[in-house]
C-alpha positions as CSV (number, residue, x, y, z in Angstrom):
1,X,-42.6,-22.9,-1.6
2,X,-39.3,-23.8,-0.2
3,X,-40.4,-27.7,-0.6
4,X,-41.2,-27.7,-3.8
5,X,-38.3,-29.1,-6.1
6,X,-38.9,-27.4,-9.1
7,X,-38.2,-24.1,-6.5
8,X,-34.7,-25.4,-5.5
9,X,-34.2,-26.7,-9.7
10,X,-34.8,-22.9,-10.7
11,X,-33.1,-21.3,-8.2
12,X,-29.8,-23.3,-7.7
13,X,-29.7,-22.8,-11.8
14,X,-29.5,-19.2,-11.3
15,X,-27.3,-19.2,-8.8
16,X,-24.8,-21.4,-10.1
17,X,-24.9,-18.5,-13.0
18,X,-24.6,-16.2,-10.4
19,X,-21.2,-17.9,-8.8
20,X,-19.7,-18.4,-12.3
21,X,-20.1,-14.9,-12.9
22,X,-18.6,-13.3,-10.0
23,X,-16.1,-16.3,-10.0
24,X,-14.7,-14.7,-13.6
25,X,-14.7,-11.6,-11.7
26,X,-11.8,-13.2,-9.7
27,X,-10.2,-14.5,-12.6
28,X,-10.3,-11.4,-14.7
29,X,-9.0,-9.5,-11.5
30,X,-6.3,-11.7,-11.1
31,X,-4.9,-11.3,-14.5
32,X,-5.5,-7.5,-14.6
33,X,-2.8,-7.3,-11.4
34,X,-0.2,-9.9,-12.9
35,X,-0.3,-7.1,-16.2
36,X,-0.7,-4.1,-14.0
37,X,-3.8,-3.0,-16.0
38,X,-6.1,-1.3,-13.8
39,X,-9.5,-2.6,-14.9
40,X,-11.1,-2.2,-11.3
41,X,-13.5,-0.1,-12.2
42,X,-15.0,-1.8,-15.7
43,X,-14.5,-5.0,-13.7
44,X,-16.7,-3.6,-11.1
45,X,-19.1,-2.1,-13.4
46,X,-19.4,-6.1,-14.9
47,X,-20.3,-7.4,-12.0
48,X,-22.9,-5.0,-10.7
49,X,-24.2,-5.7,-14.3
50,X,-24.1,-9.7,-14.4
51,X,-25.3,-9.6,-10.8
52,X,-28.8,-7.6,-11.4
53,X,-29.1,-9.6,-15.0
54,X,-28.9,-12.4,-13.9
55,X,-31.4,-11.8,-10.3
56,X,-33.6,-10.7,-13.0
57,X,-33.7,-13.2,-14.7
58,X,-34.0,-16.0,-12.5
59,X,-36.8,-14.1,-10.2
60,X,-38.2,-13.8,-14.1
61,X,-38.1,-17.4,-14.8
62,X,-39.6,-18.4,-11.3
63,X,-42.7,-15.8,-11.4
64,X,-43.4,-17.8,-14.6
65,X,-43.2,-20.8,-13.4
66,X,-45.3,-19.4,-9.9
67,X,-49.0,-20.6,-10.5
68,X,-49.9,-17.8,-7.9
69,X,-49.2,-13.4,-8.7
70,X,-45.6,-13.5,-7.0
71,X,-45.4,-10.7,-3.7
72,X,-42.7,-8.9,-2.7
73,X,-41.1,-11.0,-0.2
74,X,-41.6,-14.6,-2.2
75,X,-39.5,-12.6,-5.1
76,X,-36.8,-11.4,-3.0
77,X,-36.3,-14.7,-1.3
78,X,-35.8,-15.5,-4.8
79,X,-33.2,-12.9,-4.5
80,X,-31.6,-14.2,-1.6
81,X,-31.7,-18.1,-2.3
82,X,-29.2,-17.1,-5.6
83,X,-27.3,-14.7,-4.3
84,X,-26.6,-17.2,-1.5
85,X,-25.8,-20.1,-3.6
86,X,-23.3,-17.8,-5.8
87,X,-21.7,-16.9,-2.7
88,X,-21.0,-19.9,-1.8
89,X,-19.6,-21.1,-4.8
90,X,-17.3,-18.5,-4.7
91,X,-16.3,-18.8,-0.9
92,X,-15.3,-22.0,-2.8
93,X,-13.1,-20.8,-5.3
94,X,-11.7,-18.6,-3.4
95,X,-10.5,-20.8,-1.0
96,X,-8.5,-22.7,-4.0
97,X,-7.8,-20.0,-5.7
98,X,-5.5,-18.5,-2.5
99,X,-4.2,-22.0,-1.4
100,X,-3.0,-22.6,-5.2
101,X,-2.8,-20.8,-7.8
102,X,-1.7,-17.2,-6.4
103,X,-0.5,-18.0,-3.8
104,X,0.6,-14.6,-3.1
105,X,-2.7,-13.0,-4.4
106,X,-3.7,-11.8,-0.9
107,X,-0.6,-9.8,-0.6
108,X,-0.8,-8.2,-3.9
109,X,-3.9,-7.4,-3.2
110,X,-3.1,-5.7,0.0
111,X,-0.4,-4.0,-1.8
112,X,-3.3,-2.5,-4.5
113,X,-5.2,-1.4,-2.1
114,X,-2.3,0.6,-0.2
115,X,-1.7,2.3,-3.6
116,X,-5.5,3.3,-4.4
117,X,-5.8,4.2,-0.2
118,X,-2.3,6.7,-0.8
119,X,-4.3,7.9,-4.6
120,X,-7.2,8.6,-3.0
121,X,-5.5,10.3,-0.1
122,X,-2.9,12.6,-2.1
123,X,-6.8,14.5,-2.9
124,X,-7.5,15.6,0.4
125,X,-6.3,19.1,1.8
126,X,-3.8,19.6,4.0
127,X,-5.5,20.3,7.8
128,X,-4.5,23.5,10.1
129,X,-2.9,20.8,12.5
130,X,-0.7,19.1,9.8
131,X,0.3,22.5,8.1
132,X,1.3,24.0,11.3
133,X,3.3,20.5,12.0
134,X,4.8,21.1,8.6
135,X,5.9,24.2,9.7
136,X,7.4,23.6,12.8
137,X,9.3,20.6,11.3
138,X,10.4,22.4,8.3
139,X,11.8,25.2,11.2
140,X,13.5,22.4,13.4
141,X,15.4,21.2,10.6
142,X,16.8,24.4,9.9
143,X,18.2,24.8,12.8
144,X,19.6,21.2,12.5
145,X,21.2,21.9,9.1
146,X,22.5,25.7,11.0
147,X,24.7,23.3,13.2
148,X,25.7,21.3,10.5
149,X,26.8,23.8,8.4
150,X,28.1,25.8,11.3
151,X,29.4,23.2,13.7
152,X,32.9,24.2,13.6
153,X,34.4,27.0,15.5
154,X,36.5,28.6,12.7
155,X,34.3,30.3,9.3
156,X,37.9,29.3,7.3
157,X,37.3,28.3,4.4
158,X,33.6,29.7,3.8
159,X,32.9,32.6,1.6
160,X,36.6,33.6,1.9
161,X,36.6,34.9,5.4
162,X,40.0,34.4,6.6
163,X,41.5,31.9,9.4
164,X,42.2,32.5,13.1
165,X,39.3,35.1,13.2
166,X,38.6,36.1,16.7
167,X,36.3,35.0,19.5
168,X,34.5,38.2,19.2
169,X,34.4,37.9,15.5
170,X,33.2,34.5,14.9
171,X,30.5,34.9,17.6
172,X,29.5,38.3,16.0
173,X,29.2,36.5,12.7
174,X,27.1,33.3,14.0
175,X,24.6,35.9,15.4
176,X,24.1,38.1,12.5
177,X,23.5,33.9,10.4
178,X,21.3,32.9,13.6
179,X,19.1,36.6,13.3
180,X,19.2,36.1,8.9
181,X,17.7,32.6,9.0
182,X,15.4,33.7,11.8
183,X,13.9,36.7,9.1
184,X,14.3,33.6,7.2
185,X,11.9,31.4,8.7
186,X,9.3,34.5,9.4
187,X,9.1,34.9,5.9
188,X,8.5,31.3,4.5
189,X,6.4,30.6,7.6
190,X,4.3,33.2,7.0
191,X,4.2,32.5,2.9
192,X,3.3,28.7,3.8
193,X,0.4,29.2,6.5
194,X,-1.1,32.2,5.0
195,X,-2.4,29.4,2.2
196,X,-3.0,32.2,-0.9
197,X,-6.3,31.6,-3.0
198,X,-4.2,31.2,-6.1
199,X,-2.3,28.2,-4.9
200,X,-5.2,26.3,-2.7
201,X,-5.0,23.6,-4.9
202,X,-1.3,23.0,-4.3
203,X,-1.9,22.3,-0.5
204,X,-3.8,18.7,-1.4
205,X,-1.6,16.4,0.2
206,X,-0.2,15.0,-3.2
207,X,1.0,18.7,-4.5
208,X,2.0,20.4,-1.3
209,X,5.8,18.8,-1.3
210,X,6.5,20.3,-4.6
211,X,5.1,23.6,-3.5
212,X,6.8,24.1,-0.3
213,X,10.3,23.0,-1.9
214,X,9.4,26.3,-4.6
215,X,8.3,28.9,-2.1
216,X,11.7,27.5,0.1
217,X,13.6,28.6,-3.2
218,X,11.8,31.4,-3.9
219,X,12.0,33.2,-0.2
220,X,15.8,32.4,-0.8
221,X,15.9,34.3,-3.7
222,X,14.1,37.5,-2.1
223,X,16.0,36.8,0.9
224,X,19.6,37.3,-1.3
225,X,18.3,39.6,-3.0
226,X,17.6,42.0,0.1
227,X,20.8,41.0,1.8
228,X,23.8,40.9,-0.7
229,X,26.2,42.6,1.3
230,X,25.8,41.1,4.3
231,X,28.8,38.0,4.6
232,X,26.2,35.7,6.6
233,X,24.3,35.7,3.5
234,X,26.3,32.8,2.1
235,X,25.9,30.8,5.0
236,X,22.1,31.4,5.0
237,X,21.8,30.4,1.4
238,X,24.2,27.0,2.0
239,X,22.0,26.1,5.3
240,X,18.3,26.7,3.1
241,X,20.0,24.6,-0.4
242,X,20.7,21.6,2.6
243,X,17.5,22.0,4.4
244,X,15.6,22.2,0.5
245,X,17.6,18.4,-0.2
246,X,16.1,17.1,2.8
247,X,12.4,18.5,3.4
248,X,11.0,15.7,1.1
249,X,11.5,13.5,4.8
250,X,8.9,16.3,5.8
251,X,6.4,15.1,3.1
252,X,2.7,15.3,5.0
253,X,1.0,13.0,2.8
254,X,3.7,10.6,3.7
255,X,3.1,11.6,7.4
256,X,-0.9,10.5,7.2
257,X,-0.2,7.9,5.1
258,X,1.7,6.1,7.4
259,X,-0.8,7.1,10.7
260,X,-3.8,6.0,8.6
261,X,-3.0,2.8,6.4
262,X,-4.2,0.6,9.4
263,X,-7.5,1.6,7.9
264,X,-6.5,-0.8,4.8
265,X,-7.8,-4.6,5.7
266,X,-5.6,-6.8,5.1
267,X,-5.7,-10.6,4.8
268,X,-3.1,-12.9,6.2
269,X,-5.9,-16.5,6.1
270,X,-7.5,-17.8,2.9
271,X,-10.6,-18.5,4.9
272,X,-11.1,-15.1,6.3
273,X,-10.6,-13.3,3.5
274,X,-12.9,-15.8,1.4
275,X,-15.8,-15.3,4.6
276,X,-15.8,-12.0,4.0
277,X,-15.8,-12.0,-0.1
278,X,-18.8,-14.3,0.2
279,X,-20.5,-12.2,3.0
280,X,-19.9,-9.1,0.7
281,X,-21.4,-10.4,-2.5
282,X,-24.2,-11.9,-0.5
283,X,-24.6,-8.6,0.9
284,X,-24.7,-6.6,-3.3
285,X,-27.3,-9.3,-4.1
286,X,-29.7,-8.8,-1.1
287,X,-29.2,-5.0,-2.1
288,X,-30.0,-5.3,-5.9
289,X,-32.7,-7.9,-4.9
290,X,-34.6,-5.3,-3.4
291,X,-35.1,-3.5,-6.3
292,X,-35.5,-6.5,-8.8
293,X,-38.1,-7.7,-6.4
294,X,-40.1,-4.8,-6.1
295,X,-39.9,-4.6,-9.9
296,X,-40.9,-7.7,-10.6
297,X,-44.2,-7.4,-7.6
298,X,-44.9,-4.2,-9.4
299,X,-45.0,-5.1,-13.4
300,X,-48.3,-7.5,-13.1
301,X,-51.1,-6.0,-11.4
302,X,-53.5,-8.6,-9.8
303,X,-56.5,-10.0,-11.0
304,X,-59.6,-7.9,-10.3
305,X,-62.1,-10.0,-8.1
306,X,-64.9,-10.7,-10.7
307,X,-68.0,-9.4,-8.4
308,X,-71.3,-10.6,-10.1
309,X,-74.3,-8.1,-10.8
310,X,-77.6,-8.0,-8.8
311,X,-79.7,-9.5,-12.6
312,X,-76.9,-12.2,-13.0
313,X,-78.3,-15.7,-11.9
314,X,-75.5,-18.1,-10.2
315,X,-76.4,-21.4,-9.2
């Protein structure tokens, strides 16, 4: 079979159909970024088609052609010998396409797949490990914005108290801010880990930022509320609004995204990057092969073996 030139004529048609296809794939691709039009998916969807049309088609135009009933594995080395050729064609292209004309496609690509890897991960919930992380972080920098706020040894000049307090006074005063945000922290620790039902879908990575910066705000206000007469309050309520400005930096989709993006390949040579393309593609046609192939084996049942009867003469 793999002799016969009218095998290789059929065949090397098809695939040269196949390479053009997937090689307008590329194209199409590389406009869609240079727009910012995200067309993956349809692009995607036109490839799968083009790819099992045009299998089909050529397997098609060879079991014709076959003077023999075509099995399984003659139909998907069909299958293969196109798939192959298209993937070589386009290990081709690619290689021009990257040395020429983008250039910088590579990166660009790179920096779309960051994007759709972050997407994808702003979905997934928050662990046990990451929200008690969050927690602990969101305490630590409480206390770093306490010292800020209180780093100076006099209160002049905060919520009215007078200057040249005494030792005894200013000490008494840092304890009753030090026990206030440790109520504080109880509370919004508490409100943060005890995940309510109503608000699961706010601890997804992508929504939980948002949410912790409200329920900050909102144990402030229930904090004030409880404690208006007490003169630490103020410094309480000026440490939570600095520690509220900064707990973005505590951002746990941030925090994975940054331990996980390794996972993202990324292509720094032409060649590598075209290997694996080719390998890929190869790969999608062997897989849709398999089905083309057994349709094809299946749709034409052999010829019954004529068996004469006992009466009929032969010579």
């Amino acid at each position: 079979m793999l002799e016969d030139k009218n095998f290789w004529k059929i065949h090397l048609k098809w695939g040269v159909i196949v390479g053009a296809m997937l090689i307008a794939i590329e194209v199409l691709k590389m406009y869609a970024r240079k727009v910012d039009y995200s067309a993956g998916q349809l692009l995607d969807l036109a490839m799968i088609l083009g790819f099992v049309l045009a299998l089909y088609h050529g397997v098609k135009e060879f079991k014709e052609y076959y003077p023999e009933r075509l099995s399984f594995a003659k139909a998907f080395i069909s299958c293969i010998v196109m798939s192959l050729t298209g993937a070589v064609l386009l290990f081709g292209y690619d290689l021009l396409h990257y040395s020429a004309l983008e250039k910088d496609g590579l990166q660009q690509k790179y920096v779309s797949a960051l994007g759709k890897y972050k997407q994808n991960l702003a979905k997934d919930t928050l662990t046990a490990q990451e929200l008690t992380s969050f927690t602990d972080a969101a305490t630590a920098l409480l206390q770093e914005q306490k010292e800020s706020v209180l780093g100076a040894t006099s209160f002049a000049g905060f919520a009215g108290m007078p200057p040249n307090q005494d030792t005894d006074t200013l000490q008494q005063m840092r304890n009753e801010i030090n026990s206030g945000l440790l109520i504080f922290q109880k509370f919004y620790t508490e409100k943060i880990l005890s995940k309510p039902t109503s608000d699961s879908e706010e601890y997804q990575l992508g929504k939980f930022t948002p949410y912790a910066k409200k329920v900050l705000m909102e144990t402030l206000v229930s904090y004030i509320e409880q404690n208006k007469e007490k003169p630490s309050t103020p410094y309480v309520q000026e440490i939570v609004l600095q520690t509220n400005e900064r707990l973005a930096e505590l951002d746990p989709l941030e925090t994975r995204f940054e331990e996980t993006k390794s996972r993202v390949p990324r292509y720094d040579r032409n060649g590598q990057y075209a290997a694996i393309s080719a390998v890929i593609y190869l790969l999608y046609g062997m897989f849709f092969g398999l089905f083309i192939a057994m349709f094809h084996y299946t749709s034409k049942k052999p010829a019954e073996e004529f068996v004469p009867s006992e009466n009929e003469e032969t010579e």
